[in-house]
C-alpha positions as CSV (number, residue, x, y, z in Angstrom):
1,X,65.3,-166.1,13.6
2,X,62.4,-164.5,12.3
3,X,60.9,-161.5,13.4
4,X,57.2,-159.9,13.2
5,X,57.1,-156.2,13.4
6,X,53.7,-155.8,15.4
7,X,53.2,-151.4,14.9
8,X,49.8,-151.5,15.8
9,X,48.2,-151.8,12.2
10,X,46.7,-154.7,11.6
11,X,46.2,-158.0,13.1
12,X,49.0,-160.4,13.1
13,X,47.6,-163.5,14.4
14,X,47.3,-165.1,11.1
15,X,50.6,-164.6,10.5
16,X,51.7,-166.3,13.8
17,X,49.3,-168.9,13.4
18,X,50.7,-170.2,10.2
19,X,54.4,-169.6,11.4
20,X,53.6,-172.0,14.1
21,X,52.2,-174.5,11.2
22,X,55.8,-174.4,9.2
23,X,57.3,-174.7,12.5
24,X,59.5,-171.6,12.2
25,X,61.2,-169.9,15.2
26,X,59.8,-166.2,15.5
27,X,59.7,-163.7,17.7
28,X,56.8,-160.7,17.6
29,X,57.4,-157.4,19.3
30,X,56.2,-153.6,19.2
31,X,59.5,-153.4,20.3
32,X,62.4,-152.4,17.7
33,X,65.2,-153.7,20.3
34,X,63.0,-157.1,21.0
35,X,64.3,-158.0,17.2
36,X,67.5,-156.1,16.4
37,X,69.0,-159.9,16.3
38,X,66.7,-161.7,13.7
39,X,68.2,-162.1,10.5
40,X,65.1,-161.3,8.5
41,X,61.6,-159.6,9.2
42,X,58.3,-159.8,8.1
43,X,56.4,-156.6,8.4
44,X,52.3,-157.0,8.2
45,X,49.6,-154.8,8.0
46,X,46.4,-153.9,7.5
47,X,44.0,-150.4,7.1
48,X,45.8,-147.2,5.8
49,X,48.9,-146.3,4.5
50,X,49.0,-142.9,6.1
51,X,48.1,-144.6,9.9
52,X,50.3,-146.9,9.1
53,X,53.5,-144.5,9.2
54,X,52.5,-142.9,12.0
55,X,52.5,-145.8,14.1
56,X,56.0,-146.8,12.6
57,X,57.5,-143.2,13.5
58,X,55.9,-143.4,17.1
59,X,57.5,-146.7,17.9
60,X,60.5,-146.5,16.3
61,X,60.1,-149.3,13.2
62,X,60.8,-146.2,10.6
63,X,64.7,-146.4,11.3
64,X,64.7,-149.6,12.5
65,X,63.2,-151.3,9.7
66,X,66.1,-149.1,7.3
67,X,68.8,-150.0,9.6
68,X,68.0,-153.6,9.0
69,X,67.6,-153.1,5.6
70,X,70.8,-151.3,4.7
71,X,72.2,-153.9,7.2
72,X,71.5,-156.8,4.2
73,X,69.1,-158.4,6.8
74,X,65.7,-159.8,4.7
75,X,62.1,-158.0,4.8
76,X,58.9,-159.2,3.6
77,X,56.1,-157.2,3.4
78,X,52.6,-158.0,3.6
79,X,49.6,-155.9,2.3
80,X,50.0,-152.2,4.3
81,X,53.7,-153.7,4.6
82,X,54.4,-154.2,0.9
83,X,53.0,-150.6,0.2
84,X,54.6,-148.4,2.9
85,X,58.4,-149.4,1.6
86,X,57.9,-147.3,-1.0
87,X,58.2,-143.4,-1.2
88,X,55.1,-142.2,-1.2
89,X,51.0,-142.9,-1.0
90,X,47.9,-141.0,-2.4
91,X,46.3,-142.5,1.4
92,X,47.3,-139.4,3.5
93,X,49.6,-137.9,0.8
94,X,51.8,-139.5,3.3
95,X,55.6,-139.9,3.1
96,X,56.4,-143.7,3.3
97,X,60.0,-145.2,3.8
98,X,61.5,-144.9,0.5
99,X,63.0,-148.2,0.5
100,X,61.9,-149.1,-3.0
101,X,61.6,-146.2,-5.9
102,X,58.1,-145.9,-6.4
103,X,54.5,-144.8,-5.4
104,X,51.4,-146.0,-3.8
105,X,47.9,-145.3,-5.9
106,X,44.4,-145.4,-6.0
107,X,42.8,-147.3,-8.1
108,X,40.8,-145.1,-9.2
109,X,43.4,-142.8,-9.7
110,X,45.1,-145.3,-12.4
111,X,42.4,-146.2,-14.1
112,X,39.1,-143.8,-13.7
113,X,37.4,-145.8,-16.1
114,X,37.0,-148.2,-13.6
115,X,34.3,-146.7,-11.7
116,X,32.2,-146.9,-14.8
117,X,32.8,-150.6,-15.4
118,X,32.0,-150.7,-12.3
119,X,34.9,-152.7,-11.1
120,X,34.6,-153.0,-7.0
121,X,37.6,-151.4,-5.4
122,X,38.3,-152.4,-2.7
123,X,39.8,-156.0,-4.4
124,X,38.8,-158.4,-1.9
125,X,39.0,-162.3,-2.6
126,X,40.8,-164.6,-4.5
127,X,42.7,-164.0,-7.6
128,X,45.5,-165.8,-9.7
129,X,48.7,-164.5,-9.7
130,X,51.1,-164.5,-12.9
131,X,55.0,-164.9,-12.9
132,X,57.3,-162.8,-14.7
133,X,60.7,-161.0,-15.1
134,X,62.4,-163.9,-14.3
135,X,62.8,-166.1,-10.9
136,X,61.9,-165.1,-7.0
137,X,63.1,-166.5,-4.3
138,X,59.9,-166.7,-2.4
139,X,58.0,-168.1,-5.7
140,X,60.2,-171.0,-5.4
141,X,58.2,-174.1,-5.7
142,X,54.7,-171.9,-6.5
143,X,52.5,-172.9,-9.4
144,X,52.2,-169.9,-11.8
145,X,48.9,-168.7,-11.7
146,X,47.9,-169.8,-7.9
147,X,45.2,-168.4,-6.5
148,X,45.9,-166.0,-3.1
149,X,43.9,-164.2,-1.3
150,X,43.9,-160.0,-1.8
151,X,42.3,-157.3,0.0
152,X,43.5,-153.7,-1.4
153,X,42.2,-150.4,-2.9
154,X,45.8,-148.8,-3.2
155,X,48.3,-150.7,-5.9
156,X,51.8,-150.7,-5.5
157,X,53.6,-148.5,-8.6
158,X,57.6,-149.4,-8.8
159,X,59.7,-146.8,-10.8
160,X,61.4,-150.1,-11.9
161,X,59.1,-152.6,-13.6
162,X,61.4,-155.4,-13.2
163,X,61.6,-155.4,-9.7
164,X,57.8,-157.1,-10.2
165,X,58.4,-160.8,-9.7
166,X,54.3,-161.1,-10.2
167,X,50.8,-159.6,-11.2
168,X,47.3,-159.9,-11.0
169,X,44.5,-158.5,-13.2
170,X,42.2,-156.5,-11.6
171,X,40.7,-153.8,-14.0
172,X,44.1,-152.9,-14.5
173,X,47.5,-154.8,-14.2
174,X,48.3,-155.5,-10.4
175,X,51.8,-155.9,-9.5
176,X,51.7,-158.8,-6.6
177,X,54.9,-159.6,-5.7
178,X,58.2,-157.5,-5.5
179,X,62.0,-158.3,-5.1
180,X,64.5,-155.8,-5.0
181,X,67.8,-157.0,-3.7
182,X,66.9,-158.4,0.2
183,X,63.3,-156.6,0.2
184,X,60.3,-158.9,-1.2
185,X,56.7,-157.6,-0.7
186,X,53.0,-159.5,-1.1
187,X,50.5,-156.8,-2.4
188,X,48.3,-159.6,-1.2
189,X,47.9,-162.2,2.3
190,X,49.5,-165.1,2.3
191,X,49.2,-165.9,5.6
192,X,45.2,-166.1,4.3
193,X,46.1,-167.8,1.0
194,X,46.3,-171.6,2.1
195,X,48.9,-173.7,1.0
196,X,49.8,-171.1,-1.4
197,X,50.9,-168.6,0.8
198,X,52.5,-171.0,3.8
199,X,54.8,-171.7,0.9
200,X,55.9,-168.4,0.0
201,X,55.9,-167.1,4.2
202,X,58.3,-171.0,4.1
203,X,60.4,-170.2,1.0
204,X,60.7,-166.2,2.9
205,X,61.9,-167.8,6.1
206,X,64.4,-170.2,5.0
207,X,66.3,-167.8,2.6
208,X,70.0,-167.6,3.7
């Protein structure tokens, strides 16, 4: 079973929408003890990193979601979700869960020259995504260089440059999608991302 960590930070009906699509048993809760018996979680969000925590640490997703985690149970996060697993973020200078070595910045911060190409941040729209260190679980059965759908100012920065499955160019090299070990991460919406993305959120909820 599949379950959607709903802490109050972005809306999730997307997600559930194309869940009910692929036909795939979930349950959504703002309730850590509603999903202590899923086998694997996918953890939305939308809005800012630093709200973001917050909300986990008032309902109790900060040591759930580790529990789980350390537990060898699956996680997939989405957009605010793939950001916050890491340690920490310029949004807030706020602590984040540490799950994955690495930091969440601006980017602006990366790449200042961008603000006199004037590159629009936030990213929002469609770009193509490009494969590489080697094979991902959930890019099983994905074209290299699809088209999905982002919508971001903050960019994930991993520690470990392999752990990036996939990139994006936006001004600067994006990374898009993460594995390390059972934690996978979207930078962008694949619940928004058509066929695309329902195969990814598929390939995510069949893994075994």
């Amino acid at each position: 079973m599949t379950g959607i960590i709903d802490f109050n930070a972005g809306n999730i009906t997307s997600l559930e929408r194309s869940l009910d699509y692929l036909k795939i048993k979930y349950i959504s809760s703002k309730n850590p003890e509603e999903l202590k018996d899923c086998d694997k979680f996918i953890f939305p969000g939308d809005g800012d990193d630093s709200y973001a925590m917050n909300q986990l640490k008032a309902s109790g997703f900060d040591d759930f979601v580790k529990k789980q985690v350390a537990d060898g149970k699956k996680l997939l996060g989405i957009c605010v979700g793939s950001q916050i697993i890491f340690e920490k973020t310029e949004e807030g200078n706020a602590a984040c869960l540490g799950l994955v070595e690495g930091n969440i910045r601006h980017f602006y911060s990366i790449e200042p020259g961008m603000k006199e190409q004037k590159i629009k941040v936030p990213q929002i729209g469609w770009n193509n995504i490009t494969f590489e260190n080697g094979d991902c679980q959930i890019l099983k059965g994905v074209q290299n260089n699809s088209d999905v759908y982002f919508v971001h100012s903050y960019v994930i920065c991993p520690t470990c440059k392999s752990v990036v499955k996939a990139y994006t160019e936006y001004g600067i090299k994006v990374p898009a999608v993460i594995q390390k070990d059972n934690i996978f991460a979207c930078q962008f919406h694949p619940e928004k991302s058509g066929q695309t993305g329902l195969k990814i959120i598929e390939n995510f909820c069949n893994l075994t």
